[in-house]
ZAMARGU-4260 file (C-alpha; in steps of 0.2 Angstrom, whole numbers, plus 5000, padded with zeros to 4 digits):
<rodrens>
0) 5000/5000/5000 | 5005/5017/4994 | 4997/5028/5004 | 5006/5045/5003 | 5022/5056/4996
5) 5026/5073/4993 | 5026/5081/4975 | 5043/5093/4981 | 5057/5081/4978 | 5053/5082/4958
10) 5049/5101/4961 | 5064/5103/4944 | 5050/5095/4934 | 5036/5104/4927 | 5019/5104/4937
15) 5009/5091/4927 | 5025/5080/4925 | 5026/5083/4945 | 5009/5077/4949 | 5009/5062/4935
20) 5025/5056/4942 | 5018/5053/4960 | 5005/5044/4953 | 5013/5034/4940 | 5022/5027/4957
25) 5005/5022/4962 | 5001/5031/4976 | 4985/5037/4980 | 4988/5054/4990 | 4997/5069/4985
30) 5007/5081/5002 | 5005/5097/4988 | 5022/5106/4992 | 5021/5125/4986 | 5038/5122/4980
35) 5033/5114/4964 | 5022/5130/4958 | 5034/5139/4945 | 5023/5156/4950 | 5015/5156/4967
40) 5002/5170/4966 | 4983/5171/4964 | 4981/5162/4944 | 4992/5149/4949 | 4979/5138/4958
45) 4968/5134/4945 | 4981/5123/4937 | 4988/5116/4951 | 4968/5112/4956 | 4965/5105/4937
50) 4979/5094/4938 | 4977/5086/4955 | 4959/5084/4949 | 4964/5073/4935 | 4976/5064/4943
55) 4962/5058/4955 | 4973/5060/4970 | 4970/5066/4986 | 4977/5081/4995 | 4982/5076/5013
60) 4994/5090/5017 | 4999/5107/5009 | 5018/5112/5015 | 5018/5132/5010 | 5029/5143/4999
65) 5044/5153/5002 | 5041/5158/5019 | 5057/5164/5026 | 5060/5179/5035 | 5078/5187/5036
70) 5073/5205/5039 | 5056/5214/5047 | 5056/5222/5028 | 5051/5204/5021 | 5037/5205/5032
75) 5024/5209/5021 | 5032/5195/5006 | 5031/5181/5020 | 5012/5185/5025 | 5008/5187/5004
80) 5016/5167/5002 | 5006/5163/5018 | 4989/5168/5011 | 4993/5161/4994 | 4997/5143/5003
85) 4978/5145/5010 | 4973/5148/4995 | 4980/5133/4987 | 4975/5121/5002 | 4958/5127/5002
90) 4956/5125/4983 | 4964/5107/4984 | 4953/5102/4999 | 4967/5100/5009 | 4964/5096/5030
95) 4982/5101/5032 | 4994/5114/5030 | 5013/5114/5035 | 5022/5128/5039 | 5041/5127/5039
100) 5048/5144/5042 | 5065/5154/5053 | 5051/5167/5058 | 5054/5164/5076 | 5073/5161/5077
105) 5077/5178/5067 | 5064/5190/5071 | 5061/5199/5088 | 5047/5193/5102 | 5035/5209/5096
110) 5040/5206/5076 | 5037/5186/5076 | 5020/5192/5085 | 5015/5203/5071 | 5019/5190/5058
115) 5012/5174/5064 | 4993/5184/5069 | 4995/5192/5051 | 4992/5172/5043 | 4979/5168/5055
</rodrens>
C-alpha cells in the first residue's frame, strides 16, 4: 500500500510531470508542496487544482511557499506566500497545511507576534 508522498522532491519538473509522476508510482495521496508552483500567486491555483483533479489524488497535506523571514522588511512577502498557501490548500481540499519557516529564530518577540497573527 502506497498511501502517501510529497510532490517537492521532483519540484525541477514541470507541474503536470510533477503530479503524474507521484501517481505513475502508484500512490493514492498527494502532500502538495508549494515548491513545485513555477509562480505562486493568485492564477496559479487553477492549474495546480485542474491537475490534482485529473490525477484523482487526494490532498492530505499542503507544506507552503517561500516563507522565510531574514529581515522585518520581508514581512509583508512572508504574510503574501502565507495567504497564497491558504489559497492553494483550500482549493485542493486539503485538512492540512505545513508551515516550515525561521520566523521565530530571526525575528524579535514583538515582530514574530506581528507576523504569525498576520496568517491567522
Amino acid at each position: 500500500m502506497r498511501l502517501s508522498l510529497s510532490n517537492g522532491i521532483f519540484s525541477k519538473s514541470p507541474l503536470n510531470k510533477n503530479i503524474a509522476e507521484v501517481k505513475r508510482l502508484g500512490f493514492e495521496n498527494l502532500e502538495f508542496n508549494m515548491k513545485s508552483v513555477e509562480t505562486e500567486d493568485d492564477t496559479s491555483i487553477y492549474e495546480a487544482k485542474r491537475l490534482v483533479d485529473a490525477s484523482q489524488l487526494k490532498c492530505l497535506t499542503l507544506h507552503v511557499g517561500v516563507f522565510h523571514v531574514k529581515d522585518p522588511v520581508e514581512m509583508h512577502r512572508a504574510v503574501y506566500y502565507g495567504k497564497i498557501s491558504l489559497d492553494f490548500a483550500q482549493e485542493l481540499h486539503s485538512p492540512i497545511m505545513v508551515v516550515h519557516s525561521n520566523i521565530a529564530r530571526r525575528l524579535p518577540e514583538p515582530q514574530r507576534r506581528t507576523v504569525l497573527e498576520a496568517i491567522q
